[in-house]
C-alpha positions as CSV (number, residue, x, y, z in Angstrom):
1,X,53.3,-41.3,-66.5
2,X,49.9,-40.6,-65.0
3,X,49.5,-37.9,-62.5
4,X,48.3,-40.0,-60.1
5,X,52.0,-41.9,-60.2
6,X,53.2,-38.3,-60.5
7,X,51.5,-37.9,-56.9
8,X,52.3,-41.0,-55.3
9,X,56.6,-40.8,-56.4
10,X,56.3,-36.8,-54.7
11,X,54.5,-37.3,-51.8
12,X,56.5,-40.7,-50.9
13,X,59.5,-39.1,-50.3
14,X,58.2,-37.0,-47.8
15,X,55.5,-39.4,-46.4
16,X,58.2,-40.4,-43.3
17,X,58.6,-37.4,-42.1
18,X,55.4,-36.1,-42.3
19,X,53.8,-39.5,-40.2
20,X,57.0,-38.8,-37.7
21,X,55.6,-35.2,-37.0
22,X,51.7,-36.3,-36.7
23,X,53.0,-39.1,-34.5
24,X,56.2,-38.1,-32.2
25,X,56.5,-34.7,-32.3
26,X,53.0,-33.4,-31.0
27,X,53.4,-36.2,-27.9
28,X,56.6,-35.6,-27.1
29,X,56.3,-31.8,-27.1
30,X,59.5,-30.9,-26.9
31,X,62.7,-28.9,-28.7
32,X,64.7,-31.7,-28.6
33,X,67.0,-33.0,-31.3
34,X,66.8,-36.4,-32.0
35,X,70.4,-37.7,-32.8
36,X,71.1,-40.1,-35.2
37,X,69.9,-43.6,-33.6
38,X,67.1,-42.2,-32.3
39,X,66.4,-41.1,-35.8
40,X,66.8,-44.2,-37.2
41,X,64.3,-46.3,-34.5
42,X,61.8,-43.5,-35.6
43,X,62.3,-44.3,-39.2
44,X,61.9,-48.2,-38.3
45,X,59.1,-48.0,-36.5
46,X,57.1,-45.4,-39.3
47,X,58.3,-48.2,-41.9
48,X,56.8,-50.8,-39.9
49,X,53.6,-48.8,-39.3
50,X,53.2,-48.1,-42.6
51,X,54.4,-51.9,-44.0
52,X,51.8,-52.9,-41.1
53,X,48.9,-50.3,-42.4
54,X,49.7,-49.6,-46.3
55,X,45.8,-48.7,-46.7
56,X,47.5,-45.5,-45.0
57,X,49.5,-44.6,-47.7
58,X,46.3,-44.6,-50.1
59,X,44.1,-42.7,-47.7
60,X,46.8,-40.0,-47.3
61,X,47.6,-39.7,-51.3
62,X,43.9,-39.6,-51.3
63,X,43.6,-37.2,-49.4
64,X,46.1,-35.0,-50.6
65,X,45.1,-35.3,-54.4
66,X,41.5,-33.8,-53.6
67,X,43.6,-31.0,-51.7
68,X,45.6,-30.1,-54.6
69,X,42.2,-30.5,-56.7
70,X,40.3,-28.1,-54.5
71,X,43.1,-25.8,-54.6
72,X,43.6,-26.0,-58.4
73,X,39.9,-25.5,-58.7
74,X,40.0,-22.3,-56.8
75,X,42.6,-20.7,-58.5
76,X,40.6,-21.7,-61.9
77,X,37.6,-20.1,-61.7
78,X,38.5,-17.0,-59.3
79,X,41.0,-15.4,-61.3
80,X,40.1,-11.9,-61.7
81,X,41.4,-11.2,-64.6
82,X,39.5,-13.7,-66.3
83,X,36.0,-12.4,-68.0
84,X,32.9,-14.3,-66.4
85,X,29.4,-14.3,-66.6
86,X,26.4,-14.4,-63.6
87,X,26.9,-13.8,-59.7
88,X,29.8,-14.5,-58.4
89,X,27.9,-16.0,-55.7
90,X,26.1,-18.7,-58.2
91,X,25.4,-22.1,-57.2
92,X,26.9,-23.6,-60.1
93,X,30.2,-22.3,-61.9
94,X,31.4,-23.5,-65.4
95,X,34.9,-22.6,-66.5
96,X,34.8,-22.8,-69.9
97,X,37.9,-23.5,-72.0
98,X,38.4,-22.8,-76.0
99,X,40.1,-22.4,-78.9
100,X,38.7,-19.5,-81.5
101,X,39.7,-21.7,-84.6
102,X,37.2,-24.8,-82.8
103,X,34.5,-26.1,-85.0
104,X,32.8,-27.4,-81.9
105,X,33.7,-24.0,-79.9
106,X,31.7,-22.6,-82.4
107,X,29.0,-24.3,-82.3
108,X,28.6,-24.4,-78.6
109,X,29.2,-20.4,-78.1
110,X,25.1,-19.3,-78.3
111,X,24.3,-22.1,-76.0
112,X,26.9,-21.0,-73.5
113,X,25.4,-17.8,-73.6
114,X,21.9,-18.7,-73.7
115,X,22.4,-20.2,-70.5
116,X,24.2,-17.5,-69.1
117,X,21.7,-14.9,-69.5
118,X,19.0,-17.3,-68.6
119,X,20.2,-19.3,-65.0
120,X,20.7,-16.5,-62.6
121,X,22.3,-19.7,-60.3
122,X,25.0,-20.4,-63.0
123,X,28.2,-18.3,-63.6
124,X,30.5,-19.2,-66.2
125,X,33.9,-17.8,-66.3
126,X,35.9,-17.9,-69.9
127,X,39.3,-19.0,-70.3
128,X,41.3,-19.4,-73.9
129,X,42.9,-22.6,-74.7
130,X,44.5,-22.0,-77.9
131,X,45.9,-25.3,-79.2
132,X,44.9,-25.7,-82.6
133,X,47.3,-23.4,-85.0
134,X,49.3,-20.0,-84.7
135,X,46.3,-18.0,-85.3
136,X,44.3,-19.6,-82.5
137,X,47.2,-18.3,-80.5
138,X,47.1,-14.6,-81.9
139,X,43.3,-14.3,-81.9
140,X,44.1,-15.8,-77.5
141,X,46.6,-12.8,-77.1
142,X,44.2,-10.1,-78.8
143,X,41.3,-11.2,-77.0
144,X,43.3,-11.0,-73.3
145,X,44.8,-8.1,-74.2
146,X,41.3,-6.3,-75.3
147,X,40.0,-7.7,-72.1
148,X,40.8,-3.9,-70.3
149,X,38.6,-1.9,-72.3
150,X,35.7,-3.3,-71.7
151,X,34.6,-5.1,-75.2
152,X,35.5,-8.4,-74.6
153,X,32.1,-10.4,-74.8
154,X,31.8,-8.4,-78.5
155,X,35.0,-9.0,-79.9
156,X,34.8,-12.8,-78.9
157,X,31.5,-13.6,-79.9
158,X,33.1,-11.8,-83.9
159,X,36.1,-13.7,-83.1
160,X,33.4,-17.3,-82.5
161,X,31.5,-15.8,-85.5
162,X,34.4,-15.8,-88.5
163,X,34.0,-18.4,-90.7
164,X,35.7,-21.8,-89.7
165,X,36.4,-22.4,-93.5
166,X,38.4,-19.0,-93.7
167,X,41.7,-18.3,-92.7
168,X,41.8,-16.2,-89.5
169,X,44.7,-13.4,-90.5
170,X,45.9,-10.4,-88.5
171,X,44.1,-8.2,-90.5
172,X,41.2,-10.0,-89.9
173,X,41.7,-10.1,-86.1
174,X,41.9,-6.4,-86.3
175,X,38.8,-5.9,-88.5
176,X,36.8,-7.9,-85.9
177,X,38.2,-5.5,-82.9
178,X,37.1,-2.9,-84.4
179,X,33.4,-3.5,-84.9
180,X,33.7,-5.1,-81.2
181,X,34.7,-1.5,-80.3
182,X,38.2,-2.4,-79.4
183,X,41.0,0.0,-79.5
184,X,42.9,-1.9,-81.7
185,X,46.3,0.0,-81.7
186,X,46.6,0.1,-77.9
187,X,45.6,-3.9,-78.2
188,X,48.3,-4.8,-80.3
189,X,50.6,-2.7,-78.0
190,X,49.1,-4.6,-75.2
191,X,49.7,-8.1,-76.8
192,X,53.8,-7.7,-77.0
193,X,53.5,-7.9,-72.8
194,X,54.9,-11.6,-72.3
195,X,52.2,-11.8,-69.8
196,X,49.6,-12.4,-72.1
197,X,51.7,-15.3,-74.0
198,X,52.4,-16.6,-70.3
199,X,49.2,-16.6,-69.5
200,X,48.1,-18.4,-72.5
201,X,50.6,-20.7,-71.8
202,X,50.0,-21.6,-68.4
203,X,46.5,-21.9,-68.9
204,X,47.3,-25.0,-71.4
205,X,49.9,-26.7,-68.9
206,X,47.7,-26.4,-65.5
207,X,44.6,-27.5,-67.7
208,X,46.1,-31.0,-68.8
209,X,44.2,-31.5,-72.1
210,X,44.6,-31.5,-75.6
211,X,40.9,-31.0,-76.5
212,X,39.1,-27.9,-77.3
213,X,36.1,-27.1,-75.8
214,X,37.1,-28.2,-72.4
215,X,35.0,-27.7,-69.4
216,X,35.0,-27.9,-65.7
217,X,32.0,-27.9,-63.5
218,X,33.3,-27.9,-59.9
219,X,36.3,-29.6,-59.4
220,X,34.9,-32.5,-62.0
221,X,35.8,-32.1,-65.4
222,X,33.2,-32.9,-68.3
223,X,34.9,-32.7,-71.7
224,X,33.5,-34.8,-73.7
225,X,29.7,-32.8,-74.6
226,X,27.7,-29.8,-73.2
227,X,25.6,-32.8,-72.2
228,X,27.6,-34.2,-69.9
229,X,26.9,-30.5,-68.4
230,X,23.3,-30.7,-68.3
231,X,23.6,-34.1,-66.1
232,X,25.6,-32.2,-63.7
233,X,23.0,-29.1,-63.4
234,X,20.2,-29.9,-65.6
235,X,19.5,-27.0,-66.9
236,X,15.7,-25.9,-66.7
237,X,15.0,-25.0,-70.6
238,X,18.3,-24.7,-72.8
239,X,18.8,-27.6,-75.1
240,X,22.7,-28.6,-75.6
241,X,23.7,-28.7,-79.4
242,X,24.3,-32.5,-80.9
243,X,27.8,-31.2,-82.6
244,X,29.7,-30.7,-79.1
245,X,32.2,-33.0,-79.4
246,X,35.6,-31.9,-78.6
247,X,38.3,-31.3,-81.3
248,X,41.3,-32.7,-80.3
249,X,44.4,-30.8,-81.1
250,X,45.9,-34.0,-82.1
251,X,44.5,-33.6,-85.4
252,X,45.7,-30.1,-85.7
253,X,49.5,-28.1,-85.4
254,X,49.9,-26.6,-82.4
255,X,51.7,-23.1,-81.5
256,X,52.7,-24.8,-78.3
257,X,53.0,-27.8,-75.7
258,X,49.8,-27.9,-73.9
């Protein structure tokens, strides 16, 4: 089921009530309690309204969907426990989602970077989406859990940087902290906090996809390249790499239901 049917099936059931406050109550002005015909005339009349009008109906799902989209976006890309990149007053804010076990991720972290340290008017805010296997999941938890002290640009550009054609083990994960300067023993204590694995979770369920690298300009989405980026705020210098196609988790096991 789509989320727009999603939409439409929970706001129906409240759409009468809602048009019988913006219509009746505010002109009427008044405590009183409808009883149970009155009730019912209201209901006819809003039915008749709305069977009269229907392009209402659209216009107020409409409405409501870029609500809950502005919203959504908000809470995305303010998060203050996410790392990010640039002013937080920049024009232009990518919210960058990935998996550390990615082909593509990997090949799109310098270019990320590059145009992070060279736009002043972009900001881009890091979020992990670890769909791909168990140890995409691990490396997620480390990384959030290093986030505290400080290291976490080093540890995940070493965590970007092992080799894709290598297995990504605990030890490894650790090895990496270390050069990144990470603590690791007070990481590891850190990663048993079921916050981290709810956060990793949640991330995966509010973000709707099962492709890794996903990104969000605004409240538009662009998935598919770090192209479809450039269109949006064509970039003054920075080239995007060919090989940014997104890697579908499909093709891959997955630690969890995104």
């Amino acid at each position: 089921m789509s989320a727009r049917i999603e939409l439409e099936l929970a706001v129906v059931a409240r759409l009468f009530a809602f048009v019988c406050l913006a219509l009746f109550a505010a002109p009427l002005a008044s405590a009183q309690t409808f009883n149970a015909q009155e009730q019912a005339e209201i209901r006819a009349i809003v039915r008749e309204y709305l069977v009269s009008n229907p392009d209402v109906l659209s216009e107020a799902l409409d409405a409501l969907a870029e609500r809950v989209t502005a919203e959504r976006w908000q809470t995305i890309k303010s998060d203050p426990r996410d790392f990010a990149v640039g002013p937080a007053d920049a024009a232009v804010t990518i919210v960058e989602f990935y998996d550390y076990r990615c082909t593509y991720c990997h090949h799109a972290m310098q270019w990320v970077l590059d145009i992070a340290r060279t736009r002043r008017d972009i900001r881009i805010v890091f979020k992990e989406l670890p769909i791909l296997s168990d140890a995409s999941m691990e490396a997620a938890r480390a990384a959030l859990a290093a986030r505290p002290q400080g290291r976490y640009l080093q540890f995940h550009q070493g965590l970007m940087s092992h080799p894709l054609d290598r297995d990504l083990t605990s030890p490894d994960i650790d090895s990496i902290a270390r050069r990144a300067g990470v603590d690791v023993t007070r990481m590891r204590r850190a990663m048993d906090d079921p916050q981290i694995m709810e956060r990793c979770s949640k991330t995966a369920r509010t973000r709707s996809t099962t492709t890794s690298p996903a990104r969000q300009v605004s409240s538009s989405t662009a998935n598919s390249s770090l192209a479809s980026i450039s269109r949006v705020w064509k970039p003054a210098s920075a080239k995007p790499p060919a090989n940014g196609a997104p890697h579908s988790a499909k093709r891959a096991r997955s630690p969890m239901q995104q």
